[in-house]
Each structure stands twice: as structure tokens, then as C-alpha cells.
N, C-alpha and C positions, 0 to 999 in steps of 0.2 A: 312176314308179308311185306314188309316196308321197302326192304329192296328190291324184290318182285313186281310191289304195285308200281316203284317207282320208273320201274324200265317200262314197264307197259303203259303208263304216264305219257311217259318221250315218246314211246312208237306212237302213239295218238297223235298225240300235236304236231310230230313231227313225219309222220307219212304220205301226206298229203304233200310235203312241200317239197322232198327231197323225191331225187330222180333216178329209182333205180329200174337195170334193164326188166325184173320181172318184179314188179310192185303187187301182183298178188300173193304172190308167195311171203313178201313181209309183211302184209296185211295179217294173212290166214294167221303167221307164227305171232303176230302182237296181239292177236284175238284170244291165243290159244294162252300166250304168257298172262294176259287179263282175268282169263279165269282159271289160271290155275294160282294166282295170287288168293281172287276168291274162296278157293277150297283151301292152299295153305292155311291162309285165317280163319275158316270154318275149323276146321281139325287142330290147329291152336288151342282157339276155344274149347274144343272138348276137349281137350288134355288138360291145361287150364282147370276146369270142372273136375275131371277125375281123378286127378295128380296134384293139383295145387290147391282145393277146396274154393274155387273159385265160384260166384255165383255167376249163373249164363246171364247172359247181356244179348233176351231176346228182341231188343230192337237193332240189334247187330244183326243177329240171326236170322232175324227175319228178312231182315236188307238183304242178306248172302241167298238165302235159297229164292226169292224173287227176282235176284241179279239171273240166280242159276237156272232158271226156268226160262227168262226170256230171252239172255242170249241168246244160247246156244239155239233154241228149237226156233225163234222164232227171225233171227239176224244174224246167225254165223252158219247153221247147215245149210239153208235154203240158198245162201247166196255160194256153197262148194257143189251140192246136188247139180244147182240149176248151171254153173258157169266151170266150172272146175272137172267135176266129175261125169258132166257128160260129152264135154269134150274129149278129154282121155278115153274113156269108152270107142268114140269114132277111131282116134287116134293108133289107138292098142287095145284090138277085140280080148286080146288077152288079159287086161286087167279086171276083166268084168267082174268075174269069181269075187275080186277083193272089194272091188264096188262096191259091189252087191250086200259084203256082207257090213259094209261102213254105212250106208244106208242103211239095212234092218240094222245097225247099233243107235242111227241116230232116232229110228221110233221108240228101241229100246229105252234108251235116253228117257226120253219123254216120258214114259212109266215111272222109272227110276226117279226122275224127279217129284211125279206125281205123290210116291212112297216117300221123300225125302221131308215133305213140304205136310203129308199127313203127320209122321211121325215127330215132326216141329208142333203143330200146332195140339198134340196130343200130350205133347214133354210141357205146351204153355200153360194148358187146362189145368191134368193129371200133376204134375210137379216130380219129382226125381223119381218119382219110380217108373216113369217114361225115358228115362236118362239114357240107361242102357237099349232099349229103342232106337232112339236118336243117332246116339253116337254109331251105332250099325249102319243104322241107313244110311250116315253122310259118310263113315269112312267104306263101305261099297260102292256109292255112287264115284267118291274118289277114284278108287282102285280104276274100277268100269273106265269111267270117261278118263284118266293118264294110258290104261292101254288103247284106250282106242286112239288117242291123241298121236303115240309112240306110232301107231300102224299108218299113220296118215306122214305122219312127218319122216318116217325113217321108208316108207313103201312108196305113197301116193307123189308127194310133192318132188323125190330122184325120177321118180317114172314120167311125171310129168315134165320134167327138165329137160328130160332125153326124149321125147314124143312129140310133144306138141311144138307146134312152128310158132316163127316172131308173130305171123298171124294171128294166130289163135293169142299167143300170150298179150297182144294188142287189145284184142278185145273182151280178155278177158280183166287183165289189167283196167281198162276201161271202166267193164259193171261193176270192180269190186270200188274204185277208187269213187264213181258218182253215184253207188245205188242206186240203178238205174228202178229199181222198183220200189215207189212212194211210201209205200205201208213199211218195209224193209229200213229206208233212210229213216224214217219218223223212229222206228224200232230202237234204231241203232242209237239214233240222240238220244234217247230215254236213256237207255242202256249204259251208255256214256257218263251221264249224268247220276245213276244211280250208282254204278262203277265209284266214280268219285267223291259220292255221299256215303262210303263203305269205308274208302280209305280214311275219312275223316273224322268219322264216327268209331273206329276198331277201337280196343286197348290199347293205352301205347307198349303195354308187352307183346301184341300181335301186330301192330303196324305204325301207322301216323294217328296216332291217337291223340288226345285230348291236353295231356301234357305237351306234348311236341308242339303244340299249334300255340301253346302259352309260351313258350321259350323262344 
């Protein structure tokens, strides 16, 4: 996780300041590199646990499925839905089909985490024998959200490149770089903020842990 987090680090601090021709698209990808840092470290840990006799470190854990619940559903779909993907739709009636089904993945989403964030607090109660539980749920939810991730990055964001005009990528550049919606921006600094209480709190066998920060 520690190389991971670290790039999605820079893209934070550094997106806002630097000027490229379509700054939404290295938004969406520093958003996408952010939690897929988070799930690295999550599935660490459960290897960690079932390969290394390691005990879980559920205020790690907890941190990771909290980061992963509010991202994504509540600060990174809504701001692709609302500015992203309904552009493209006008754009090229023909991507709808794939829209269509990236939206019903990201309510799916939303389930999936529901199940991810159960089956944590059932592993905190119950104790290892919720283990094998767990480790299900979070390496599904993995699986799930990298192909959905892969259909966006490798379908949606070419199609958009070739579609949409300096216009549109104006304004859409715009809402991603000021969130332009207040609940959304509040969202995002949370997020942010918990993001970087992840990194600092992992193992240092899964990221910037606790040793690292001594040295």
C-alpha cells in the first residue's frame, strides 16, 4: 500500500495546482488510485491474518471499510453520474447500454459495502470464526469494484476523450476541480482526511505505519 497511497498522496495536493488540458479525467484516475490503495491494505491484512498468524488490527479495518463506504457512494459516483456520465450519454447515444450498467454497479456497490462493513462488525463481536466471512466479503468487494474500475478507465474515460468537446470538458473540469455541490465538497474533505488517517495508522508491513513515522 505505501507506494500506492503515496501516488494518490501527490495527485491530491497536487491536482488542483497543476494545469492539465482535461483535469477531470486525472481527478477520477487519483480517486480511483486512492481506493484502490485502500483495498490493497485491506487484503494485506487479511493475508497478514491467514498466512502470517497475524492479529487484525480492527481499527485499521474499520478506518478502510468507512473510507470505502463513503467515498465512493457518496463523493466519487455522484460527481461521474451527475457531470461525467451524463454528458457522454448526450454526446454518444450509443454508450448508454455501458452507462447504464456502471450506474446499476455503482448501487450494486452500495450493497456490497453494506455486506462488507456487516460482515467486519460480526468478525469484531464473534472473533475468528467470522474470519473466513470477512475475508469473502472484502476480497469480493475487491474483485467487483477493480472490474468495474477497469470498464470505466479502459471504455468510459477513451470514449469520453473522443466525444465530448473542449466545452463540455470545461465544464466539467470545472465541477470536478470546485465541487460545485456543498454536501459533496464537505464529503470529499472528510474523506481526504480519513484517507490519510489510513495511511498513517496501517502496519508498516502494509503501508506508512507506525515504524516509518518513528524513523
Amino acid at each position: 500500500m505505501r507506494e500506492i497511497a503515496r501516488r494518490a498522496i501527490v495527485s491530491f495536493e497536487h491536482i488542483t495546482f497543476r494545469r492539465y488540458s482535461v483535469q477531470a479525467i486525472r481527478i477520477i484516475q487519483a480517486e480511483h488510485l486512492a481506493l484502490a490503495a485502500v483495498l490493497h491494505g485491506m487484503l494485506q491484512i487479511v493475508r497478514g491474518v491467514r498466512f502470517g498468524g497475524q492479529k487484525p488490527d480492527f481499527q485499521v479495518l474499520d478506518a478502510m471499510v468507512t473510507y470505502i463506504g463513503a467515498f465512493p457512494e457518496k463523493f466519487h459516483h455522484p460527481k461521474e453520474e451527475r457531470y461525467l456520465f451524463s454528458t457522454l450519454r448526450k454526446r454518444n447515444p450509443d454508450s448508454a447500454p455501458l452507462l447504464d450498467q456502471l450506474v446499476a454497479e455503482h448501487r450494486t456497490g452500495s450493497a456490497k459495502v453494506a455486506e462488507l462493513d456487516h460482515a467486519l462488525r460480526r468478525y469484531q463481536q464473534e472473533g475468528s470464526k467470522q474470519f473466513g466471512s470477512f475475508a469473502t466479503a472484502a476480497a469480493g468487494y475487491a474483485a467487483f469494484h477493480w472490474d468495474h474500475v477497469r470498464a470505466e478507465e479502459v471504455e468510459v474515460l477513451p470514449a469520453a476523450e473522443s466525444f465530448l468537446t473542449s466545452d463540455d470538458w470545461h465544464d466539467i473540469d470545472q465541477a470536478f476541480l470546485a465541487n460545485v455541490d456543498p454536501l459533496s465538497a464537505e464529503v470529499g474533505v472528510q474523506c481526504d482526511a480519513l484517507f490519510r488517517r489510513i495511511v498513517s495508522i496501517v502496519p508498516p508491513a502494509v503501508g506508512v505505519g507506525r515504524k516509518s513515522r518513528e524513523t
